[in-house]
Structure formats: structure tokens, C-alpha cells
C-alpha positions in Angstrom: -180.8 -111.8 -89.6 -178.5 -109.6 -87.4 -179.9 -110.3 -84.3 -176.7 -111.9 -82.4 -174.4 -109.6 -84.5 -176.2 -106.1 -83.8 -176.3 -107.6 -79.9 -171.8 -107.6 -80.7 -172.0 -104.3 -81.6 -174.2 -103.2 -78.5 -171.9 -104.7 -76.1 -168.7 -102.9 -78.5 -170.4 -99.5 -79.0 -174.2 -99.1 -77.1 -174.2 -95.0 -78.6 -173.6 -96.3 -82.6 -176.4 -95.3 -84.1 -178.3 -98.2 -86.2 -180.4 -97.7 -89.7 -184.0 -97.9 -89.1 -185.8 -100.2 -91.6 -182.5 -101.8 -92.6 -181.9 -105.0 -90.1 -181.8 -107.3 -93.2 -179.1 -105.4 -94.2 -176.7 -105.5 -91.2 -173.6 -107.3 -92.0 -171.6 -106.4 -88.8 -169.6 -103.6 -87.7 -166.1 -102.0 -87.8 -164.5 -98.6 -87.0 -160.8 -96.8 -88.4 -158.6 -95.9 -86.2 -159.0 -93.4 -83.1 -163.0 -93.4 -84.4 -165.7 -95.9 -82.2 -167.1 -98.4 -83.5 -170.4 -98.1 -86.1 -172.7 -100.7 -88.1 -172.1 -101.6 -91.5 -175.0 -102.1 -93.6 -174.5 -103.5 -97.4 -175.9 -101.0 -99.4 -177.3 -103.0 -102.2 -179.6 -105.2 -100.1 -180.8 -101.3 -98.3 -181.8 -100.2 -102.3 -183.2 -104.0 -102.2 -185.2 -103.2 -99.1 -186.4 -99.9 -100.5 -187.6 -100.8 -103.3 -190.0 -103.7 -101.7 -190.9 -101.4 -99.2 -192.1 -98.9 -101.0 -192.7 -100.3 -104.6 -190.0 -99.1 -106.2 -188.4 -99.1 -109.5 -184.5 -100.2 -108.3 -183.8 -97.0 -110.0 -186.1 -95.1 -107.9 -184.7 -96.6 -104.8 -181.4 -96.4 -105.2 -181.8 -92.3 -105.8 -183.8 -92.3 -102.9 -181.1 -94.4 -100.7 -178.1 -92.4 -101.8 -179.8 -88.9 -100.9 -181.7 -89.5 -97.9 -179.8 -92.6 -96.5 -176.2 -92.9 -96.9 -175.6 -89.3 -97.3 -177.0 -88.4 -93.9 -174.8 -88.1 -91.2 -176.5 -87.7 -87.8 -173.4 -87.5 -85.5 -170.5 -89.4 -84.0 -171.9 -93.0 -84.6 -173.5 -92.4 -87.9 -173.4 -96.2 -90.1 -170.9 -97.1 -92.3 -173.0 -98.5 -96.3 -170.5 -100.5 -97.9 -170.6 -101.2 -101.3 -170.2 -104.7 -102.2 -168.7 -106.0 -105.9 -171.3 -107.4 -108.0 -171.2 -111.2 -108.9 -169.9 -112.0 -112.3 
């Protein structure tokens, strides 16, 4: 999954900086105004991904996500984790 779409964001942005682990995750990529252009990764299926990874509770892997993933910013480039509504 990704494969086609993270090759559109290469050919948009070849310095945005991608989410090791996470390709599952990928959902495309976007950018606000006057900033380049980053991936966007749906941060529920990275919690998912984390917690099959490393046997994880979804509690476990959602602290770990939030501290060590989505609040590290490495730089211009860093990936956008969007936070998609739950299904009711």
C-alpha cells in the first residue's frame, strides 16, 4: 500500500522526510501554504502498526506513538499524523 502514492510525493518533494515502519499507514501527502510538501500518515493505523509490532496493549502503543513518533520533529520535511474520526 503506498507504493505509487509515496513515488507522487518523491517526484513533489524528494527532501520530505518519510516515517520508518509506517508504509501501511501512508495515505498521501499535502503541505499549507508557503511550507513544502510532507507525507501524511493516519495516526490510528501507526498505533495499529505498533502495537502488532511490538505486542502491545493499544494503550501501550498509542503512549508510545504520541511521545516518540508524532511529537518528533526532525526538521523542515518532518510528516504530518492526521487524526481520522472514528466510525460510528
Amino acid at each position: 500500500m503506498g507504493g505509487d502514492r509515496m513515488e507522487d510525493l518523491r517526484e513533489a518533494n524528494p527532501e520530505a522526510l518519510l516515517a520508518d515502519g509506517f508504509e501501511e499507514a501512508y495515505i498521501g501527502h499535502g503541505c499549507q501554504h508557503g511550507s513544502p510538501i510532507v507525507a501524511i500518515y493516519d495516526a490510528g493505523k501507526c498505533v495499529e502498526i505498533l502495537g502488532q509490532r511490538e505486542g502491545w496493549s493499544w494503550e501501550e502503543a498509542q503512549e508510545y506513538f504520541e511521545f516518540n513518533v508524532r511529537c518528533a520533529y526532525v526538521g523542515v520535511g518532518t510528516p504530518i499524523f492526521l487524526d481520522r474520526p472514528f466510525d460510528d
